[in-house]
N, C-alpha and C positions, 0 to 999 in steps of 0.2 A: 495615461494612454490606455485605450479598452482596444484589445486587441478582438477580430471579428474573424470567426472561419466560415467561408462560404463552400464549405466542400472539397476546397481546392491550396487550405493554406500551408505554408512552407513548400517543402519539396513535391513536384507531380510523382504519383502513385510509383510510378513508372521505376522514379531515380531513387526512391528512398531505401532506405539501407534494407530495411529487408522484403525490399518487392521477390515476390515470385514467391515467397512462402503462404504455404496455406496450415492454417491450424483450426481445429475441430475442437471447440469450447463447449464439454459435454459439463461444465461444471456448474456451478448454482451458489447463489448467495456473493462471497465476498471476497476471501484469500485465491480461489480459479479465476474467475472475471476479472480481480483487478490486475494478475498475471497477463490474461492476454490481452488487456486495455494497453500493457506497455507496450508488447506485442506488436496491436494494431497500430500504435501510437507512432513504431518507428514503421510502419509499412505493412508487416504481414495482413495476409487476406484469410480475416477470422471468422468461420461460421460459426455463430451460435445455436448450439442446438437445444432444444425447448421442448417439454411436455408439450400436447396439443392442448389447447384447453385452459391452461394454467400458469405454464412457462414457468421462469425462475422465482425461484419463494419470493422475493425480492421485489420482484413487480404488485405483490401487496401488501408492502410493507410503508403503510402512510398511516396520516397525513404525515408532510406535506405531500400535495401533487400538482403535473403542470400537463394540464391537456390528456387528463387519466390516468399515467404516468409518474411512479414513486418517484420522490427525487433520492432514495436510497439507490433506484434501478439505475436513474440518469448518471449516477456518480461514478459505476464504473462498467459501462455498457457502451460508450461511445464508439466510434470506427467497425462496428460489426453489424454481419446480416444476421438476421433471427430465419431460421428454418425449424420449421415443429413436424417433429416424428418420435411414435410412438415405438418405446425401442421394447415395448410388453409386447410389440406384435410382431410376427418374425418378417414381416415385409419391410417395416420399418429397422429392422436390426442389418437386411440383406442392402438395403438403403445404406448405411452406415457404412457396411465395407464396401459398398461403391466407392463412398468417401474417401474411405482413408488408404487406399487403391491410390488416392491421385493428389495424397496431402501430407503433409512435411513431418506435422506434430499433433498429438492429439492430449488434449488435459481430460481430466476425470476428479469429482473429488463425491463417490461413493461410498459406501461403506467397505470395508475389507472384504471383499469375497463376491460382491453383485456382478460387477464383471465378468469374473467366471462363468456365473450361474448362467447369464445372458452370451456366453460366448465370444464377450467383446474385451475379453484381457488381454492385455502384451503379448501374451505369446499363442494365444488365439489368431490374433489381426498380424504379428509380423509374418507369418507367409506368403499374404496379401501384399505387402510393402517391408522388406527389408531396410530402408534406409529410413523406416519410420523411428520418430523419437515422442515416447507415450509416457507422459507426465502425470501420477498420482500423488492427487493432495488431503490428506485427512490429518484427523485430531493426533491420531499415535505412532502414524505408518502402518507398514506389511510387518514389520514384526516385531516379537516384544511380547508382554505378558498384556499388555492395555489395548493391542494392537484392537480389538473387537468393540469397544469402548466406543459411542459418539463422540466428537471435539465441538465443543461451542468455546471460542475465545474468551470468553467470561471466564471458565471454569479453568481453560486452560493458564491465562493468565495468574488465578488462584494456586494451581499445581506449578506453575512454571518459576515461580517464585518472586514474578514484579512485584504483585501485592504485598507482599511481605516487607517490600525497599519500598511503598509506595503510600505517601498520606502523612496526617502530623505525626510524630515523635512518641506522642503520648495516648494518640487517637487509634480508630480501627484502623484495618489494612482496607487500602484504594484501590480499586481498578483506573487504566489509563482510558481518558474519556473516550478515545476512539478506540475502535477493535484492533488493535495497535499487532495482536500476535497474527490477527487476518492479515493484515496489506503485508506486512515483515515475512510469512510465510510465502503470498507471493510475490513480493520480491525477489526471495530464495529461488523460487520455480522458472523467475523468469530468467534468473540470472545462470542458474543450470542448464536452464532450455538452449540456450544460446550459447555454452560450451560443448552440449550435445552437439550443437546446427555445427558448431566449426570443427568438432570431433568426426561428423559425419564428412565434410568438405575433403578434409585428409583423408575419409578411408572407406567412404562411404556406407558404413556403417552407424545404425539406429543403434537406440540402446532404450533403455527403460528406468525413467527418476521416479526416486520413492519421497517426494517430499513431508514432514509431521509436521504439525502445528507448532506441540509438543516442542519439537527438537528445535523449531522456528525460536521458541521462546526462552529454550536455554540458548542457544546462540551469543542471543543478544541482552542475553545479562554480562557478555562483554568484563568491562575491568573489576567489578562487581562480584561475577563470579571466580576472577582471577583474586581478588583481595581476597576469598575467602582460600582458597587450594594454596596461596602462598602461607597465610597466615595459621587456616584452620580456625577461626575464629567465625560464628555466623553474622553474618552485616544485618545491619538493622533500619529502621526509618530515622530518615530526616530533615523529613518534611520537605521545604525546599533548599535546602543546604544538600553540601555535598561530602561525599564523606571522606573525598582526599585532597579537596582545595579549601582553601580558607582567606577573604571571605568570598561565597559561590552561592547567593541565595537570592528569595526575595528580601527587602528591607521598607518600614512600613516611611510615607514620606510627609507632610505636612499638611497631602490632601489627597493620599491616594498609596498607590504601591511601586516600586520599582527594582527589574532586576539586576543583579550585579554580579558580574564576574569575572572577578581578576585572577587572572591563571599564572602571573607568575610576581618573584620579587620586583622586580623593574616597575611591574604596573602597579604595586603594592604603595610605593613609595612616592610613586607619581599622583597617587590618589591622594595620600598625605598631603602632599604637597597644595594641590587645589584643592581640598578642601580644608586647608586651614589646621590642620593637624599634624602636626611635624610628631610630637609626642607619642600619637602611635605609631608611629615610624623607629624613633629613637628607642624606645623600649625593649629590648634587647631578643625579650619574648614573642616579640612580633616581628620582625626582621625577615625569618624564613617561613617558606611556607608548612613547613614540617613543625617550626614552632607555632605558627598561627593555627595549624589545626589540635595540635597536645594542648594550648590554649585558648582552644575559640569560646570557653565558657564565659572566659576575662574579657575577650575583643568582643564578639558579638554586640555582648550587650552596651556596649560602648558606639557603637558604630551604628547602632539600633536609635539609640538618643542623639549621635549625629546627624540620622537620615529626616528624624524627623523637624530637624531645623528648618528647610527648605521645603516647598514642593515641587512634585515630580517635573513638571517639565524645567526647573530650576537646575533642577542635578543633572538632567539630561543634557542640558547645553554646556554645562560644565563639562560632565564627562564624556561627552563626545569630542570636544574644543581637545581633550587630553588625552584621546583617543584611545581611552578605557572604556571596557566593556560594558555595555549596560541597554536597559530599553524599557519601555512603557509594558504594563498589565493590558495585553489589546486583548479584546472579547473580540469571535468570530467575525462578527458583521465590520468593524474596525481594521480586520485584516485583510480582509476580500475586497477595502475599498481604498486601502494603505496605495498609495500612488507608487512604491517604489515595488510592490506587488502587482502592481497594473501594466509597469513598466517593461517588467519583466513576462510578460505574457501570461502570467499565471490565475486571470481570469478572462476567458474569452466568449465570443456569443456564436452561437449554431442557431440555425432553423430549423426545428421538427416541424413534421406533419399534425401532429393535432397541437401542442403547444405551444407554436410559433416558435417565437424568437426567446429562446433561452441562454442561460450561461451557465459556464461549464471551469472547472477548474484545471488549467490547461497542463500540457505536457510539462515535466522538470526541466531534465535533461537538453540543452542546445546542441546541436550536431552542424555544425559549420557546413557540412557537403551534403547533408541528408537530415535536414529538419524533423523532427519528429512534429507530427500536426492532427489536428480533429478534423476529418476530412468523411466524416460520416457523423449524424448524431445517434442518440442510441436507438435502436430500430423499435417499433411497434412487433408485437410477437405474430410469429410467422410473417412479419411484412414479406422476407425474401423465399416465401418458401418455393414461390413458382417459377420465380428469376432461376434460383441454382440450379434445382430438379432438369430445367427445361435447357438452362445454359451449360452447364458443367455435366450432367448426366445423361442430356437428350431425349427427355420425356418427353412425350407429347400429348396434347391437350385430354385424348383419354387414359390415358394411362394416370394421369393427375386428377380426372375426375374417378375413377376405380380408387386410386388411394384414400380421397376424403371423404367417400362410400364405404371404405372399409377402417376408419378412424384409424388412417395411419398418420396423416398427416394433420 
């Protein structure tokens, strides 16, 4: 099933959970945008705001393209207007706090200090809007000894310590194939934003989040970095095993790869069981999973010369019938066309203006009462700049021609 949004799908604007919020997406690139893509996703009314001229790095960031249009940009630009003002110019900065005069939340992910310099920090703009909630995202945060430092995810993920758990055993250290500490950071952001929004609900006070990439990326070294603060020992790579289940990897199969992973004894035995190996089972040393990993040097490779009896879809039917863990090596294009992916809405089709009919990797999250939905595609730069100015601030037709006379807009 291809699911299709015409503008209008799931919940109307109106009912979704977070109608009536407006946030102000002063940010660029990929960890601010995909932030307030969720944002939009469950309702909020997102401006994106854009260099004149150039807009977000992002928009040139190809090939690929659809209708001019990076598909870097398309990927997390959906449900928002684009308005371009130039915040170097102070008509376009006087512009801004119009904005945020009559808006919920505002993202930034600048360098440490530009803000100020521009008069547009947190405690610049809160006497404008007290119940505003103003979200900063960079590589290190506001403070710190690195706090001044660019973040690129590449580097961060180097410093954050994935690479170091990430790749063969014996090979270099991996980055994860996506900017994986970008979308995790805003995740972070969005997930704050939205304790802010109910912190405000009770007390009607704003507050100001310092999100770091950085801190994004320790986070979520997760049990990882808990094996080490327990043990004091530094964790190491392992490839695609894991370093407290046993067996938790890929396994090579008689025509391909397949991965597997049995999380407890129960499932341990049941594998046994259908695949014909009782013996690993019986072995005293493999019973628990505490002993399967003090000996996974012994199992492994025994289990390695099991998988390859069969091929993959051979084990699959097996171990799915025994409802043990496991699943196919899909490459991208295999997963975006997996029908139980289709099913689930998680690829759907919008209509741009210069690319037609494109597709879009749909919202996660189902909301029973308040759908989250693509009810906007990703805008062309500046498409809304004359809508807002004219609707939400009351320009009129010269006032709008003086501004893009005086390259603010």
């Amino acid at each position: 099933m291809m699911y299709r949004s015409s503008g209008n799908q799931g919940s109307p604007l109106e009912t979704a959970a977070l109608a009536g919020i407006r946030v102000l997406d002063l940010s660029r690139v990929l960890a601010g945008p995909f932030c307030t893509m969720l944002l939009a996703d469950y309702g909020a009314e997102v401006i994106k705001v854009e260099a004149p001229g150039r807009g977000d790095d992002t928009r040139h960031w190809g090939p690929p393209w659809a209708g001019g249009e990076s598909a870097y940009f398309l990927a997390v630009n959906r449900n928002k207007r684009s308005l371009t003002l130039n915040l170097k110019h102070e008509e376009g900065r006087r512009i801004l706090r119009e904005l945020v005069a009559r808006s919920d939340v505002l993202i930034e992910n600048f360098k440490v200090g530009t803000t100020r310099r521009l008069g547009l920090d947190y405690e610049s703009l809160r006497p404008l809007n007290p119940g505003l909630i103003y979200c900063s995202i960079t590589g290190y945060g506001q403070t710190g000894p690195y706090r001044d430092r660019p973040g690129y995810d590449f580097v961060i993920q180097a410093e954050g310590g994935i690479m170091s758990i990430t790749g063969p055993a014996e090979g270099e250290p991996h980055k994860v194939g996506v900017a994986i500490v970008d979308i995790t950071a805003g995740l972070f952001a969005a997930t704050a934003i939205l304790a802010a929004l109910h912190h405000r609900e009770r007390t009607g006070e704003g507050q100001y989040i310092d999100v770091a990439l950085l801190d994004a990326q320790v986070a979520w070294l997760a049990n990882v970095a808990q094996n080490y603060l327990v043990s004091g020992e530094t964790p190491r790579r392992y490839g695609n095993a894991h370093p407290n289940i046993v067996p938790y990897e890929v396994f090579p199969t008689a025509d391909g790869y397949i991965a597997v992973g049995i999380g407890n004894d129960r499932q341990y035995r049941r594998f046994c069981q259908v695949a014909g190996r009782m013996d690993l089972w019986e072995d005293e040393r493999f019973q628990t999973n505490p002993g399967r990993v003090e000996h996974r040097e012994e199992l492994v490779p025994r289990l390695q010369a099991l998988f390859r009896t069969r091929p993959t879809a051979a084990w699959l039917e097996l171990l799915h019938e025994a409802k043990i863990p496991a699943g196919p090596i899909n490459d991208v294009a295999q997963v975006l066309n997996d029908p139980h992916v289709l099913a689930r809405g998680m690829v759907q089709t919008v209509d741009h203006p210069t690319a037609g009919t494109i597709r879009l990797v749909g919202p996660v999250a189902k909301l029973s009462a308040t759908p989250a939905a693509i009810r906007r595609p990703p805008p062309l730069l500046g498409q809304h700049t004359e809508e807002i100015l004219t609707g939400l601030l009351g320009y009129d037709e010269e006032a709008i021609t003086h501004l893009r006379a005086e390259g603010v807009i």
